[in-house]
Every structure is written in C-alpha cells, then in structure tokens.
C-alpha positions in Angstrom: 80.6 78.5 20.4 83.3 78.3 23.0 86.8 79.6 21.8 89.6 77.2 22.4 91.5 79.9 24.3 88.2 79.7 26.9 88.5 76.3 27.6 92.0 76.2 28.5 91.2 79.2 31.1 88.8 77.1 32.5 90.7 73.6 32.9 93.5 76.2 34.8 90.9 77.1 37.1 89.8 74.0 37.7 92.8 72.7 38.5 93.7 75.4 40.6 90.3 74.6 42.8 91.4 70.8 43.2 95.1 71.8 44.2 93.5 74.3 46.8 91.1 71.8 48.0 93.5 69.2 48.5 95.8 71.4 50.5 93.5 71.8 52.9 92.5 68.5 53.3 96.3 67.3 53.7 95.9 69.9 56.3 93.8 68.5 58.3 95.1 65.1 58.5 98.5 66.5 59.7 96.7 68.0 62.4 95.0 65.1 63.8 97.8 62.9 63.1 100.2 64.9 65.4 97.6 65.0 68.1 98.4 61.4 69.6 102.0 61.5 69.1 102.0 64.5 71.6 99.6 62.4 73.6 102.2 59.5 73.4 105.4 61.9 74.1 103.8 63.1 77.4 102.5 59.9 78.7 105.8 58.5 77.3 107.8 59.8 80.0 106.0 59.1 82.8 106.2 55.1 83.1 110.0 55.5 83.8 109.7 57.8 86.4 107.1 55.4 88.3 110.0 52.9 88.0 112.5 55.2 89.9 112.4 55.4 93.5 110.2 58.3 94.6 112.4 61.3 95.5 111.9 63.6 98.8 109.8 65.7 97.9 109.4 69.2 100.2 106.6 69.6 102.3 103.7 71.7 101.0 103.8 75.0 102.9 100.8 75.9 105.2 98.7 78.3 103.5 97.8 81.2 105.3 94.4 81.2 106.5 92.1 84.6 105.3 89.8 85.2 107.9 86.2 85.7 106.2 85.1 88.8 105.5 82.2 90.2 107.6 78.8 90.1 106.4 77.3 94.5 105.9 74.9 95.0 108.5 71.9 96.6 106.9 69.4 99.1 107.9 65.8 99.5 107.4 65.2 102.7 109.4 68.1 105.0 108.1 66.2 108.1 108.4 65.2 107.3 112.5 69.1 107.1 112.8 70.2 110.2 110.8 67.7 111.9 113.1 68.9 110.5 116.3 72.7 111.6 115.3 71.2 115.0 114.8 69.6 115.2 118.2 72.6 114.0 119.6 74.6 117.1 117.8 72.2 119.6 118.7 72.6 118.3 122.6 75.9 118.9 122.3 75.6 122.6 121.6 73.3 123.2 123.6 70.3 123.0 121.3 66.8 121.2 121.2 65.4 119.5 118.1 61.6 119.5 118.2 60.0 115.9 116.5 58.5 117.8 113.5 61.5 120.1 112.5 63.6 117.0 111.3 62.5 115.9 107.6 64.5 112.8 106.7 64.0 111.2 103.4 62.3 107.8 102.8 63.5 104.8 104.9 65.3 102.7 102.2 67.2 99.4 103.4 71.0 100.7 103.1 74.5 98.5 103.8 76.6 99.3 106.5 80.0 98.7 105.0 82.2 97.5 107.8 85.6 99.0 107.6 89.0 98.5 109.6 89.9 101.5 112.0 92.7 103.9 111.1 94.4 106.2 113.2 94.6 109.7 111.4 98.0 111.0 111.8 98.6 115.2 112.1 101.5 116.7 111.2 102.5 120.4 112.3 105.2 122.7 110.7 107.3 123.3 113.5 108.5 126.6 111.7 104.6 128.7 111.8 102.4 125.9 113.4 100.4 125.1 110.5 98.4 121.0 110.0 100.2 119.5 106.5 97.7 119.1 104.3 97.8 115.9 101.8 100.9 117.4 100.4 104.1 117.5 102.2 105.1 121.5 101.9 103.4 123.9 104.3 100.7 126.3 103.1 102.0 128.6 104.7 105.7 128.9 105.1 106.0 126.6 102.3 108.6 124.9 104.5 109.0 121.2 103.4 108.2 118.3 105.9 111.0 117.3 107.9 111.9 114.9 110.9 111.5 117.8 113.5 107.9 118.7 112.3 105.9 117.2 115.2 103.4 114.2 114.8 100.4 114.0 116.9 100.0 111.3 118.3 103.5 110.5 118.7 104.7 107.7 116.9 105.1 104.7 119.3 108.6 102.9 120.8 109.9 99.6 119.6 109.0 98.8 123.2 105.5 99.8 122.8 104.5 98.2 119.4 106.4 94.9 121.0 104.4 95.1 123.8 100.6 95.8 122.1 102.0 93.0 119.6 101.8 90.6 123.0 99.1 91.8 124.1 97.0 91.2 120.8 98.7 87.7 120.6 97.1 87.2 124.2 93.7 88.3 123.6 94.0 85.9 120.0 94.9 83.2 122.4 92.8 83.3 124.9 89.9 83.8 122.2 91.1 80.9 120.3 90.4 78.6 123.7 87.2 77.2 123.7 84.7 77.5 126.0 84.4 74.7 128.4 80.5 73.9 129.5 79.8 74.5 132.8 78.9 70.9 134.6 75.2 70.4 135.0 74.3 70.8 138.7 72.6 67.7 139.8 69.1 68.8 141.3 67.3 66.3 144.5 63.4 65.5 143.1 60.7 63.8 145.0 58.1 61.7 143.3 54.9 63.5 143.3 52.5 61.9 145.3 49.5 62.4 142.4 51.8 60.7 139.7 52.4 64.4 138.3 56.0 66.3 137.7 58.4 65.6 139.9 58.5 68.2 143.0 62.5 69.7 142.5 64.1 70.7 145.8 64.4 74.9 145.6 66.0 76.8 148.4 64.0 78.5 151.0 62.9 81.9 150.0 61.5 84.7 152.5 57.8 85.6 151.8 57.5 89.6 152.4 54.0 91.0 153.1 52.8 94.9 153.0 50.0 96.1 155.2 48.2 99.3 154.8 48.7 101.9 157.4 44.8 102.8 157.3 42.8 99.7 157.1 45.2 97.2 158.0 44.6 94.8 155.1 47.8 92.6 153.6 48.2 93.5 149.9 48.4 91.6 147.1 51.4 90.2 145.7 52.7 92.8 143.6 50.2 95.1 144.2 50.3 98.4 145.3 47.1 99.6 145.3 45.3 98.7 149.1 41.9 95.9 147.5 40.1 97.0 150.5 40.6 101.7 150.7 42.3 102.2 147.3 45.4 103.7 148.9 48.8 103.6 147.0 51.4 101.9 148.8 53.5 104.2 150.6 56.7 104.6 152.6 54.5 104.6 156.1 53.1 101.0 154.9 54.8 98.4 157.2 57.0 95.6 155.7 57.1 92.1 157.4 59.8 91.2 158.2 61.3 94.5 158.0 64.3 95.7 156.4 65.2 98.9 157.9 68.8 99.0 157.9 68.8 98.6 154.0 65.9 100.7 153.1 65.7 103.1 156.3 63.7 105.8 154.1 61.0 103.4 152.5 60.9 100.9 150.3 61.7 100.8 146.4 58.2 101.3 144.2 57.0 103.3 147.7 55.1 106.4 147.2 55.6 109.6 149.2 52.6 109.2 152.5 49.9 111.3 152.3 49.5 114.4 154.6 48.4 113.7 157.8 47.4 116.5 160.3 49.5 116.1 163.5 47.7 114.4 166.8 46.2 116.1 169.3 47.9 116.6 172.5 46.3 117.2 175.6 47.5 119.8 177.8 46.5 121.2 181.3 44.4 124.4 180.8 45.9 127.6 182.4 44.5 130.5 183.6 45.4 134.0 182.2 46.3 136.3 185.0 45.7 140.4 184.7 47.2 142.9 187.1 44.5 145.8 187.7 45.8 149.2 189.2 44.3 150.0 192.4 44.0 153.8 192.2 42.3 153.9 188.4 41.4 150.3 187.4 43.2 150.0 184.4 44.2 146.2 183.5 48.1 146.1 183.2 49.6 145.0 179.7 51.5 142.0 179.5 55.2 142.7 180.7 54.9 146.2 181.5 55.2 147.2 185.4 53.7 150.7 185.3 50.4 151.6 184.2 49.9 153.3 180.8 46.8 155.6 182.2 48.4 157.1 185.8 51.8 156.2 185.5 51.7 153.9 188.8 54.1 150.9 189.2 52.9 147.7 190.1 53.0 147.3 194.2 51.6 145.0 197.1 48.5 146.8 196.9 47.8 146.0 192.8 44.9 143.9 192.5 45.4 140.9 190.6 42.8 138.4 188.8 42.3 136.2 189.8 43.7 136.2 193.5 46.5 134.6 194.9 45.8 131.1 196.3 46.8 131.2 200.0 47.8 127.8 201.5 45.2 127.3 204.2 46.4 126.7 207.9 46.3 123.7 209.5 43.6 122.8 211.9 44.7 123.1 215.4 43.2 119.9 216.8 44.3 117.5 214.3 47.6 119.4 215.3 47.1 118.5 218.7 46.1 114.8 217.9 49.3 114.1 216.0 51.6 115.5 218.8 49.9 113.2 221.1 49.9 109.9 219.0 53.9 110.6 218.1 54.1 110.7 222.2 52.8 107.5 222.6 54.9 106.3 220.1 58.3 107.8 221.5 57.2 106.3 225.0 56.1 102.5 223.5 59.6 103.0 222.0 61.8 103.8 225.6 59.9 101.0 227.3 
C-alpha cells in the first residue's frame, strides 16, 4: 500500500509536468502571434510613402563590364610537343636528337592554363654587381636595395606609359569597330542555251602549253611527264607563249635537261706538212729549225711534204686574145 507521503510526491510531479507543458505551448502562440504584426509593421509603412511624390532618386552606376575569362586550350598529344621543344633545345646547341632516343610518357589530354604576361624585373647591387634575389639585401655585400641599384629594364617615363596607354586605347577602338561586309560584286550571266546553269562572265585567262624538246608532243595539263617518250619536263622544254624575261633560267617545277653531247661541226680537212733534211732524211719535229740527227738548219734546199703548190703561168695565147679584144674595145670607145 501506497504511503500518504508518496502520493503527495507524485501529485508535485504531476503538476510540475502540466506547468512545463503549458509553458511551452504559451510559447508557441507568442511566436506565431508576433509573426503578422511584423508583417503589418513593414507593410505598414509603405502605403504612405506611395502617397508622397517620388523623390530623385540617383542614377544607378554603370557596372563595369568583366571581360570573360578564356576557355584552357587542351592537348591531346603532350608528349609529341615536349619532344618537339627538346629538338628545338638541342638545335640550339648545336646538337641532334635521333627519333628513338626521346621517351616521353603517355599522351594524356592536359589544360593549357592561359595566363596574363609579366615582365620580370632584375635588380643589380650597384655596390659588387650582384641580381637581388626575392629578398631586398644583397647576397653578397649584404648592401640593402636602394634607388641607385639599377633596374633592367629601366622603368618607363610618365611620357612613355601615357603614350602605350593611347596606343592600347587605339588598338581597343579600332577593335571595338565592326567589320563592315564587303558589297557583293554583281556578276553578268547568260542563259544557257540547254536550259542548264547559267554561263557567268569570267575574265580572259592565258592558256600556256609545254612541248617536249624530243618528240615534239604538247603535254598534258599539269603534267610533266612527255605521254608520248616518258621524258620529265625540263628547262630546255619550250613554253607557249613564252615568258623569258620572268623566268630567263626555266620554269618553276622544271627539271635540270639531260646531257646532250655537243653537235658535230664540219670543218675543212688539212693536210699535215713535214720538213725532211736533204743531206740525211730525217723528218723535222714540229717547231724545231735544225735537225736533231746532223745538226742542219732548215734552208731552200729542205724537202718538204708535201710540195709547195706553184701558181701555174698563164697561157700565152689566151694572153694574147685578151690584149687584142681590150684593143677593139679602146678603139669602139675613141670612135
């Protein structure tokens, strides 16, 4: 059986439950009660305002406009172009790098990150000549950086940034124009006689032909193999019309002409002439004037081979019969 001092404990705790319950419930109704009146406080104020003449209000200020930033160019062959910038390095000192030396790693699609360019700025101790690292005391001299410690490159006029500043503005400008179409050129047709496309009016063009030096045969348009010999077009290969005074040493594609053996010349035959001595018979050598075997110098008596020619004298009575016709002639002349 239930003491009486246990059933009082119990009614206190029940009590306290209610009490704590009701609490909570009085806080909740506070809460949503106070809700609309700050609904109705806010919305309060605005209908006199609408009432009121509107005031001048300041002019929103332009935002600036961002341009966009660039989209990252990506590439697919990255080892191709790490190879590439080595071959270009070894050029440079005077190296060669063979195809299969270069082992580049697996071609795996990498972002180019575009970046703006920045102008990297030396300074020099003007004490012992030493570059400023990232800090500002020398290495060296531990001298600290001051205003006569040269800066390469020199750091540009008032004049100079003013004037690059117009010239950027410029190029902006003339950018920012846009490009006006070029007018469409109005082209002559002629209906085709068939009922087909249109025939368009072209201008005259010059129809060059090649012949072959050998066979004489016109090649075919761009061609330059002869259909008829198989020779390769050459700088001997006539052009018609010709075009010698901007091409004087062949034509461009030309190859060099084959070899030809030079023509043959006719030429009078001439006889060989020896010089014998006349006391031994030993033949002369070319150019020499005494004999090699007895010592004796060529003279009117050294036989020669062959002999002179000796002009043959005229016969006397055809002589005599032109002395008498230039008579008759001097005497038809006086009468």
């Amino acid at each position: 059986m239930s003491t009486p001092g246990s059933q009082s404990e119990d009614k206190q705790d029940g009590l306290s439950k209610v009490i704590s319950r009701m609490r909570t419930v009085l806080r909740r109704t506070s809460s949503t009660k106070s809700s609309p009146k700050a609904t109705k406080e806010t919305i309060a104020p605005a209908q006199p305002e609408s009432s009121k003449e509107p005031a001048s209000q300041p002019e929103p200020k332009a935002k600036p406009t961002t341009e966009p930033a660039p989209e990252p160019t990506s590439f697919s062959n990255w080892g191709a172009l790490q190879e590439e910038k080595a071959r270009v390095l070894f050029a440079k000192y005077g190296l060669t790098l063979e195809p299969g030396e270069w082992k580049a790693a697996t071609d795996v699609p990498v972002q180019r990150v575009t970046k703006t360019i920045r102008m990297r700025v030396r300074r020099t101790c003007h004490r012992c000549q030493t570059t400023f690292g990232p800090d500002k005391v020398c290495v060296n001299c531990q001298h600290v950086r001051c205003k006569k410690c040269p800066r390469h490159p020199a750091a540009k006029s008032k004049d100079q940034k003013d004037r690059t500043e117009t010239a950027l503005q410029t190029i902006v400008a003339q950018k920012s124009q846009p490009v006006q179409p070029k007018p469409k050129e109005h082209k002559l047709t002629l209906p085709s006689r068939t009922g087909g496309q249109d025939l368009i009016r072209r201008p005259a063009r010059q129809r060059v032909r090649r012949t072959c030096h050998r066979c004489n045969t016109i090649f075919a348009p761009h061609a330059t193999e002869c259909a008829s010999c198989k020779h390769i077009r050459c700088k001997i290969c006539p052009r018609d019309p010709p075009k010698l005074d901007k091409y004087p040493d062949g034509y461009p594609g030309d190859a060099e002409p084959p070899f030809q053996p030079p023509p043959r010349t006719w030429k009078k035959p001439r006889q060989r002439v020896r010089y014998i001595c006349h006391q031994c018979d030993t033949i002369y050598r070319s150019g020499e004037k005494t004999c090699s075997s007895c010592g004796q110098e060529k003279c009117a008596e050294t036989k020669r081979d062959p002999p002179k020619k000796q002009k043959p004298e005229p016969d006397p009575e055809i002589v005599r019969r032109v002395e008498e016709r230039l008579a008759s002639i001097r005497v038809s002349g006086a009468d």
